[in-house]
C-alpha positions as CSV (number, residue, x, y, z in Angstrom):
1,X,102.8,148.1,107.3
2,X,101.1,144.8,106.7
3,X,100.0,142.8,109.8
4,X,101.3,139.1,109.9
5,X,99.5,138.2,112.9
6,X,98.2,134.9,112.9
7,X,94.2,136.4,113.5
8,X,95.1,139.0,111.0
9,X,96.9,137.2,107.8
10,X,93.7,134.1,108.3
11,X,91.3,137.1,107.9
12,X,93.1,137.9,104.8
13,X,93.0,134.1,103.6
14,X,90.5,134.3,100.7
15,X,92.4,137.2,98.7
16,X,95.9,135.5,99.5
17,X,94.6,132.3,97.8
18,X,92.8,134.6,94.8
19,X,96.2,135.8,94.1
20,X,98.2,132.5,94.5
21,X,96.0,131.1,91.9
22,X,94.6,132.7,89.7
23,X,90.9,131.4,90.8
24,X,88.1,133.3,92.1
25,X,85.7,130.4,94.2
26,X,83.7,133.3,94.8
27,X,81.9,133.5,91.9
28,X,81.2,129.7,91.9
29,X,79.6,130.4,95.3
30,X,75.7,129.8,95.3
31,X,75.4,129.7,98.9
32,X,77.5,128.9,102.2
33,X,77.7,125.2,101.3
34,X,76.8,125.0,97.8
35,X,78.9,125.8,94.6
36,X,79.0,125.0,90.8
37,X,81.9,122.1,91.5
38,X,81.1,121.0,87.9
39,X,81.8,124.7,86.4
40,X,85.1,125.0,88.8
41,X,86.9,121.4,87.2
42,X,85.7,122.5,83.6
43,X,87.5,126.2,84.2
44,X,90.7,124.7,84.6
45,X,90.5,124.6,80.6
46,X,92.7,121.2,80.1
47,X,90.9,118.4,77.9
48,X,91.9,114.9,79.5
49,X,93.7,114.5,76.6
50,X,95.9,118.0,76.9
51,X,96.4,116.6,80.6
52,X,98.0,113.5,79.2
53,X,100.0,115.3,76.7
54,X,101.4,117.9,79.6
55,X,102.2,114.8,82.0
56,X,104.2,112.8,78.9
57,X,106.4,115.6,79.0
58,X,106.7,115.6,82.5
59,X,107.7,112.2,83.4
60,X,104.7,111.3,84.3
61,X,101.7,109.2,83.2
62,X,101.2,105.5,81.0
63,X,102.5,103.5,84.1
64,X,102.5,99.6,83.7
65,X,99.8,97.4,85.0
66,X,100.8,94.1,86.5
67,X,98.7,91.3,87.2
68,X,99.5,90.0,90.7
69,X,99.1,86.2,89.7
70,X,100.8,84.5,92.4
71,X,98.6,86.8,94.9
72,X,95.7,86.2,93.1
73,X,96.4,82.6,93.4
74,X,97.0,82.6,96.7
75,X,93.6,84.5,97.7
76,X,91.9,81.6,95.9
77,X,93.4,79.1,98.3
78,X,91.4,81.1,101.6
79,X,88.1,81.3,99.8
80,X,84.8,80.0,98.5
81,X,85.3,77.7,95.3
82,X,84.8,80.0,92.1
83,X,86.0,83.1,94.1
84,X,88.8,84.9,93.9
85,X,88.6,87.9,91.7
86,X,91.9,89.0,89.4
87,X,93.9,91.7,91.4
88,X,95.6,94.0,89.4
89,X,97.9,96.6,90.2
90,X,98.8,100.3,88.9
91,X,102.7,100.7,89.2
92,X,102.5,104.4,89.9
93,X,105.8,103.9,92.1
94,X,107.1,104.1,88.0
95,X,106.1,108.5,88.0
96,X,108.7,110.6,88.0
97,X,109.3,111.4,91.8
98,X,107.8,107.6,93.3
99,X,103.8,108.0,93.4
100,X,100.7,109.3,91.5
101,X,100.6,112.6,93.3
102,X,103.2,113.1,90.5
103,X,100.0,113.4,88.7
104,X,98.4,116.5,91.1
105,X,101.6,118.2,90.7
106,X,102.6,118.2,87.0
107,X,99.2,120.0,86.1
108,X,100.0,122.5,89.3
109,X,103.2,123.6,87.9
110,X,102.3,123.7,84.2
111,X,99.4,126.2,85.6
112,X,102.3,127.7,87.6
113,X,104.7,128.3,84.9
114,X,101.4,129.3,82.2
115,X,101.0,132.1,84.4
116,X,104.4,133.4,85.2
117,X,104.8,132.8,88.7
118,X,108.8,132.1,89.7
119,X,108.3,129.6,92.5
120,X,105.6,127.4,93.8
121,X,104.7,126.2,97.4
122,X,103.0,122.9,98.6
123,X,102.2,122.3,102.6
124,X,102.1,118.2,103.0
125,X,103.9,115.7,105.2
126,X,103.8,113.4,102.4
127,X,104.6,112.0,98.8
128,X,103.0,115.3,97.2
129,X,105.9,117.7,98.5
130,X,108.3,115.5,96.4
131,X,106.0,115.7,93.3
132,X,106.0,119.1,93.7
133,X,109.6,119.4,93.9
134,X,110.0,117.5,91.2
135,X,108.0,118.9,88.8
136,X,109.3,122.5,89.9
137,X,112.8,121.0,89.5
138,X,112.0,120.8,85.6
139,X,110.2,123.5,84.8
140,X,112.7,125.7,86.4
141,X,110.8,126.9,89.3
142,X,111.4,127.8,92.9
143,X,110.0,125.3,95.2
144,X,109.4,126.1,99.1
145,X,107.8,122.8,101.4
146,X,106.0,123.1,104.5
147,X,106.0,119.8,106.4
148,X,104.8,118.8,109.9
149,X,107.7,117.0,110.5
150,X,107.9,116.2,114.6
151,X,106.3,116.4,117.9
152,X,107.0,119.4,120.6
153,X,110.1,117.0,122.2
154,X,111.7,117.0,118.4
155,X,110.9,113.6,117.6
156,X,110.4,112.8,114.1
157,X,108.1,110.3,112.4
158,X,111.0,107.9,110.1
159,X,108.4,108.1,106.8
160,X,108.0,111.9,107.1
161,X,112.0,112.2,107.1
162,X,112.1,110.3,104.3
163,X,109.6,112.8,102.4
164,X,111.2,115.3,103.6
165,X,114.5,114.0,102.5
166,X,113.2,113.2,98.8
167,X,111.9,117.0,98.9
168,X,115.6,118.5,99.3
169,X,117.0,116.2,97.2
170,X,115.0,117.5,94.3
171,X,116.0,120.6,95.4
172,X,113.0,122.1,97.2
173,X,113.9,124.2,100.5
174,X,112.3,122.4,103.4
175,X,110.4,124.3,105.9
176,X,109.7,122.0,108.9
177,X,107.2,122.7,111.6
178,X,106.0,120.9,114.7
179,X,102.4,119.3,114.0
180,X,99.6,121.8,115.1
181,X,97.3,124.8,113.7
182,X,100.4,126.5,112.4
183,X,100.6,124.8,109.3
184,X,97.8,126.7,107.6
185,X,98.8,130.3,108.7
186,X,102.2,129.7,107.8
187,X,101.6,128.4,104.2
188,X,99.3,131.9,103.7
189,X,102.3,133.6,105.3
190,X,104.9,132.6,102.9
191,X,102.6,132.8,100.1
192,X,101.6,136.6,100.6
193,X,105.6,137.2,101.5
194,X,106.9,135.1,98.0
195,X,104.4,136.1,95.8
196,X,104.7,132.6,94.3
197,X,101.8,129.8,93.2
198,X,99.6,127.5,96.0
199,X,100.6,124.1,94.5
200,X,97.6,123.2,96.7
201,X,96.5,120.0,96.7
202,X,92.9,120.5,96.6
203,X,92.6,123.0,93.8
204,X,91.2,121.7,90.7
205,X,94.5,121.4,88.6
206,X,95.6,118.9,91.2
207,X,92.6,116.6,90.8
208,X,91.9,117.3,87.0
209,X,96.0,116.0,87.4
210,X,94.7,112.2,89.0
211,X,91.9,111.6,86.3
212,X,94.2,110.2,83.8
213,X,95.2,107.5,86.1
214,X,91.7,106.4,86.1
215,X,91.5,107.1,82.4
216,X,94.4,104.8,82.1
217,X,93.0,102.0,84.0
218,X,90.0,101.5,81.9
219,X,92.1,101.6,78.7
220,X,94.4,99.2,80.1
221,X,91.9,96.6,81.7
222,X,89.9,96.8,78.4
223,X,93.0,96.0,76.5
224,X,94.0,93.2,77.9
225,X,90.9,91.1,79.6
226,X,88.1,92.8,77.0
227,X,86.1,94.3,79.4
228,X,85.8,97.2,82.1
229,X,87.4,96.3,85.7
230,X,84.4,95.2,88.1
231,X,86.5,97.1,91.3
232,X,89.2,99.7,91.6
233,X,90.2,100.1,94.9
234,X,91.8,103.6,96.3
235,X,94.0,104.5,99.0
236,X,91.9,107.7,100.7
237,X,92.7,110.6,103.1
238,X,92.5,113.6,101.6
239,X,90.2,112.4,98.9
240,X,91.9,113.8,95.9
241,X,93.2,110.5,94.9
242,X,89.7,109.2,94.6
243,X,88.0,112.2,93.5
244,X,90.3,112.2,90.4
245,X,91.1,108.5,89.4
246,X,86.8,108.3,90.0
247,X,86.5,111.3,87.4
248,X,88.7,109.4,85.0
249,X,86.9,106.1,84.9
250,X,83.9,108.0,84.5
251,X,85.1,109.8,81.7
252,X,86.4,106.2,79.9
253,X,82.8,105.2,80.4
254,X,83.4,103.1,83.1
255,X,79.8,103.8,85.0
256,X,79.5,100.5,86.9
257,X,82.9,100.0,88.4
258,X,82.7,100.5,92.0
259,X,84.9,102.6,93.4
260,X,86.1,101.4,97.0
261,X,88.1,103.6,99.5
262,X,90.4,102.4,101.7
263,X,92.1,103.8,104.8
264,X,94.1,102.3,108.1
265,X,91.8,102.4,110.5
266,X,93.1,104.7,113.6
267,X,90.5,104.9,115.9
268,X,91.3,107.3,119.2
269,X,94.4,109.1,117.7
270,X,93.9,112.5,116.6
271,X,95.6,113.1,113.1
272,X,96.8,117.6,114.9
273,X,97.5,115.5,117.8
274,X,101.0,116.2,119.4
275,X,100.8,113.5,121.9
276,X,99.3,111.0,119.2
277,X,101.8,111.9,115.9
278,X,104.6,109.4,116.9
279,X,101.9,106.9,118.1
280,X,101.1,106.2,114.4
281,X,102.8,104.1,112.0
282,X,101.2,106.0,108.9
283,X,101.4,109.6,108.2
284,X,98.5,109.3,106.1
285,X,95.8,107.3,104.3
286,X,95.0,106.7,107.5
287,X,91.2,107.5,109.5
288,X,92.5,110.3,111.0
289,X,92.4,112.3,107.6
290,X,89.9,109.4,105.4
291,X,86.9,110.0,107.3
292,X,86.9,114.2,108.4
293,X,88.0,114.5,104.7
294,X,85.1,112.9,103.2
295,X,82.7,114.0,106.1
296,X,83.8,118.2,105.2
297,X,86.0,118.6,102.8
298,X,86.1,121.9,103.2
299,X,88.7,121.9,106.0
300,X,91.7,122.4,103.8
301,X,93.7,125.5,102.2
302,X,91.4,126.7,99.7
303,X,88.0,128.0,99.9
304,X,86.6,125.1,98.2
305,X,88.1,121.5,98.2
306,X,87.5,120.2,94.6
307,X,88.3,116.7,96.5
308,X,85.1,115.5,97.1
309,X,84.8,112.0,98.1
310,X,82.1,111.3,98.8
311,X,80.6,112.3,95.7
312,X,82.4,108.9,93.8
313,X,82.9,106.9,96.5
314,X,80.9,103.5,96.7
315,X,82.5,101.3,99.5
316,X,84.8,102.4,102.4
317,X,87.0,100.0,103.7
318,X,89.0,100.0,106.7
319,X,92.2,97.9,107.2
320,X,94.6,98.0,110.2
321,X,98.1,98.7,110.1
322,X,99.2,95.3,110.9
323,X,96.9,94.1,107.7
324,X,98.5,96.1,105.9
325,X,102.7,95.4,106.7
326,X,101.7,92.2,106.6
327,X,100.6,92.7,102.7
328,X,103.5,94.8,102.2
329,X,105.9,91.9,102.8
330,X,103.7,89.4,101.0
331,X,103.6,91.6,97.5
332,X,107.8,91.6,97.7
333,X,108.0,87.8,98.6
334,X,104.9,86.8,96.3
335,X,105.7,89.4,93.5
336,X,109.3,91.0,93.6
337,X,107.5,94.2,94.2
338,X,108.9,96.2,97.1
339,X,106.5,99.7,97.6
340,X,105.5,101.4,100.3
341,X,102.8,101.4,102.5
342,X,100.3,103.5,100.4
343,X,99.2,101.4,98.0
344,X,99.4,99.0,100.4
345,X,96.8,99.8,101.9
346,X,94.4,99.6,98.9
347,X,96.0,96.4,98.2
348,X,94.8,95.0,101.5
349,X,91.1,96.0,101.1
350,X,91.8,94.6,97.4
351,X,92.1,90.9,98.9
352,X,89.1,91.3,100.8
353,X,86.7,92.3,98.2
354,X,88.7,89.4,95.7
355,X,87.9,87.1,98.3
356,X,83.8,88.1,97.8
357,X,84.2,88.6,94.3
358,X,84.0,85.3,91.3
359,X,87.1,84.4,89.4
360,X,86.0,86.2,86.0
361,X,85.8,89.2,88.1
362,X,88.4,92.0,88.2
363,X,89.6,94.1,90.9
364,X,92.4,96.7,90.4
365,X,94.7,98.8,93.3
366,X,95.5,102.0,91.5
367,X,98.0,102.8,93.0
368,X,101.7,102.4,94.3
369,X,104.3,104.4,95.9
370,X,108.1,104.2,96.0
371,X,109.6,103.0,99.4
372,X,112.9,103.9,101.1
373,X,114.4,103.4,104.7
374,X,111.8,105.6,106.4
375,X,109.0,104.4,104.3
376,X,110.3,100.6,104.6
377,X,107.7,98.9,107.2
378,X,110.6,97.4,108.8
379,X,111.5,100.8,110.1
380,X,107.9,101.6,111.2
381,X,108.0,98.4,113.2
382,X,111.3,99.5,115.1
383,X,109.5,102.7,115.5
384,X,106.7,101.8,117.0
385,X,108.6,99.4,119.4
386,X,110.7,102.9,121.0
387,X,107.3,104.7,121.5
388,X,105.7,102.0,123.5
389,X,103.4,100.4,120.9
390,X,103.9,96.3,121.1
391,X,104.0,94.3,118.2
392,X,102.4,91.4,118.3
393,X,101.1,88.2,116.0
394,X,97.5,86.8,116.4
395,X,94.0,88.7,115.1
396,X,94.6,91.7,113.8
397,X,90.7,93.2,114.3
398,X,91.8,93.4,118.1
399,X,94.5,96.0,117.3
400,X,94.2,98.9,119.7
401,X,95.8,101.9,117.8
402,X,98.6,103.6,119.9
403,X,99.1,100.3,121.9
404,X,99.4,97.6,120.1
405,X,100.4,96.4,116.4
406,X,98.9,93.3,115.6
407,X,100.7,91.5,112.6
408,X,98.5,88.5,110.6
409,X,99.2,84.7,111.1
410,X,98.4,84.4,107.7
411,X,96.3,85.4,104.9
412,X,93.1,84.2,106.0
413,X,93.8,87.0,108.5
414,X,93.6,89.7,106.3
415,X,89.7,90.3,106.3
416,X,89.1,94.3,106.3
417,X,86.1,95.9,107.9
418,X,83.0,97.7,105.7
419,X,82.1,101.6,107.2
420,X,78.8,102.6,106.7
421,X,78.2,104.9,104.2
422,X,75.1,106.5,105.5
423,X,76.7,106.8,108.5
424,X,79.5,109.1,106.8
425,X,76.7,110.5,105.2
426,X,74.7,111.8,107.8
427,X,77.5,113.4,109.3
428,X,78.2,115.6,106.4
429,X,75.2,116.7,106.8
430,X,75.7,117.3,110.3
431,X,79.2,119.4,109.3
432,X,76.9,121.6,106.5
433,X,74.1,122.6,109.2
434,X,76.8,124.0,111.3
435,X,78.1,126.3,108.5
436,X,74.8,126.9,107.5
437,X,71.7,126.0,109.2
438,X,69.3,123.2,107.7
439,X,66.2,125.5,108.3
440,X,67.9,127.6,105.2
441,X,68.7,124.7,103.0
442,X,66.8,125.8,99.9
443,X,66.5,123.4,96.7
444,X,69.6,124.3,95.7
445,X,71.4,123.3,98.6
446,X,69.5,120.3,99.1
447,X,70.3,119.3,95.2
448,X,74.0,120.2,95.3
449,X,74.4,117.8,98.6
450,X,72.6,114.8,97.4
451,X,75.3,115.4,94.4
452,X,78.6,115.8,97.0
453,X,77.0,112.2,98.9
454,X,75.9,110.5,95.4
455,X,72.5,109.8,97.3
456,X,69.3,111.5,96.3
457,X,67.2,114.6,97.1
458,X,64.4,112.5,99.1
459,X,67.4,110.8,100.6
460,X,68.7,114.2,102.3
461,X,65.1,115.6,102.8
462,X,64.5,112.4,104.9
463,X,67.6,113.0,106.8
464,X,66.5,116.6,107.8
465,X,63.2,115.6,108.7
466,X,65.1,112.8,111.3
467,X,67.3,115.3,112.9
468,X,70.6,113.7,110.9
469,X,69.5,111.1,113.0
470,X,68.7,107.9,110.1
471,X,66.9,107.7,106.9
């Protein structure tokens, strides 16, 4: 009789997720932090263009690009004479189920479907559940969703109800679980019980999925303005979403666009927390998943996270969530855009680098996502207000997360705040030597994680040598 204790079915992890997807990471292994990540993406077997082909079919893919001009305009008015790059944006809200992860899931399911399996199963609190749903919904699969939906008293976050919502109505079966260390060992549960395929966010399908949307962008900026964009900013937790649209502008031969991350910066509030989850007004792209992601990605539901963040990233931003309501509003009164707070977010950091950026310049946010009443920031404001948090209207770099909600007197307002990449650097480093001691690094190791921080081998061997301490 098989033993479904919690100890016993996480011991048995690796060979659950072997047989939920058809990928062995163990012979892309070369030590306990290194792997060939390059040989995993190029296994999936999928050309860009056969990924494009799969999504048309799907609903899913050539989304419009809009040119914010009254934004744009309005940016130009706070700042420097000559600045004021062009903000674009990516209408991804037009995918079939709202949002890019529409992307992730429609190479998931093909893979699913490819290999027979009669259901697939996704554990997210967010937009990707839907996707998955979706997708399943039209290639006749099974779909099972495993959300973190509320806090030990019951209490339930209003944009995670929506998701959760969207994932029924697609005709997923909902399985909704108080946030804590259960989610994992109840995903490998159901998968060794179903038999059916990890729609996993983090396996390679899933980010192979998001490169067309950065493949996309380049053809589309070059189109129309002539010219690569100088900026794409991206919305990051996980890191999937920049891992993949990253991949795509490489492959378009965009090499010199930076690629800028962006989170809501949630300082003090613990993203397993139970006392924290209602605290927050986002239930993700936030801190509390941006920077652990892209500091280990290794933390998630597959032996190895092919969303490496780090490895593309060139800029991390950090906005707060008042910034970013505050920008919300603005792009449906400026733009007759109404989206949720996703893209959002990348759209705030977007005015702060136009701001620094000249005229001729271009920055694009890749990304929207559909809104609804739980999504809607108006409903996150009345939330907040029953949990304590007061809303207030002045600077919003004084924001306390969990007490306070500080909404922008203007635009001007809206600055954003640089991190420091070493910083996030060094404390990858910090994550590997745990798994597997520096003294052991060989040149290998040291070779595959100047790669996974887009720094150099000197750079890490100087880091070793000062105890992770500074370069």
């Amino acid at each position: 009789m098989t033993d479904h204790s919690y100890q016993a079915v996480l011991k048995r992890k690796n060979q659950i997720m072997k047989a939920s997807l058809g990928i062995d990471f163990d012979s892309y292994e070369t030590s306990p932090i290194a792997f060939d990540y390059e040989k995993l993406m190029l296994d999936t077997g999928y050309s860009i263009e056969e990924i494009a082909a799969i999504q048309a079919r799907s609903k899913v893919g050539n989304t419009p690009l809009y040119e914010l001009t009254r934004l744009t305009e309005l940016v130009r008015q706070t700042t420097a004479p000559g600045k004021g790059a062009r903000i674009l944006l990516k209408d991804e809200a037009a995918n079939a189920s709202g949002s890019f992860k529409a992307r992730r899931a429609s190479i998931s399911i093909h893979e699913a479907k490819r290999l027979g399996f009669k259901g697939v199963i996704a554990a997210t609190s967010g937009n990707y559940g839907a996707a998955v749903a979706s997708q399943a919904a039209m290639h006749g699969l099974k779909c099972i969703v495993i959300q973190e939906v509320f806090d030990s008293k019951g209490v339930c976050q209003p944009e995670i109800i929506e998701k959760s919502r969207a994932c029924e109505a697609y005709g997923a079966e909902v399985q909704r679980l108080s946030v804590g260390p259960e989610l994992f060992y109840v995903l490998l549960k159901t998968l060794e019980e179903t038999g059916f395929f990890n729609a996993s966010l983090y396996t390679p399908f899933g980010i192979r999925g998001v490169e067309t949307l950065g493949y996309e962008i380049a053809q589309q900026v070059r189109a129309r303005y002539g010219k690569a964009p100088e900026a794409v900013v991206v919305t990051h937790a996980g890191g999937g979403n920049l891992t993949g649209t990253a991949r795509g502008l490489l492959a378009a031969g965009c090499k010199d666009t930076k690629v800028v991350a962006c989170s809501v910066d949630l300082k003090g509030l613990h993203m397993a927390s139970d006392i924290d989850f209602n605290k927050k007004s986002f239930t993700t792209g936030h801190t509390g998943f941006g920077v652990p992601f892209a500091t280990w990605p290794d933390r998630v539901d597959v032996p190895r996270n092919a969303a490496r963040s780090l490895r593309y990233m060139d800029e991390y931003q950090l906005v707060s969530q008042g910034e970013v309501f505050y920008v919300t509003e603005l792009l449906a009164k400026l733009e007759g855009l109404e989206r949720g707070p996703a893209g959002n977010t990348s759209l705030t950091a977007a005015i702060t680098l136009a701001r620094q950026m000249d005229q001729d310049e271009i920055v694009v946010v890749q990304e929207t996502e559909y809104t609804g009443a739980g999504k809607h920031h108006n409903s996150q404001l009345s939330f907040a207000k029953q949990n304590g948090i007061e809303i207030l209207v002045g600077d919003p770099s004084q924001n306390i997360p969990g007490k306070n909600i500080i909404l922008p007197r203007s635009l001007d307002d809206v600055r954003g705040r640089p991190q420091d990449m070493d910083r996030l650097r060094l404390s990858y480093l910090k994550n590997a030597d745990k798994v597997h001691s520096s003294n052991n690094w060989n040149a290998g190791d040291i070779e595959f994680l100047a790669s996974d921080l887009k720094t150099s081998s000197s750079w890490v061997r100087d880091a070793i040598r000062n105890g992770f301490k500074g370069t």
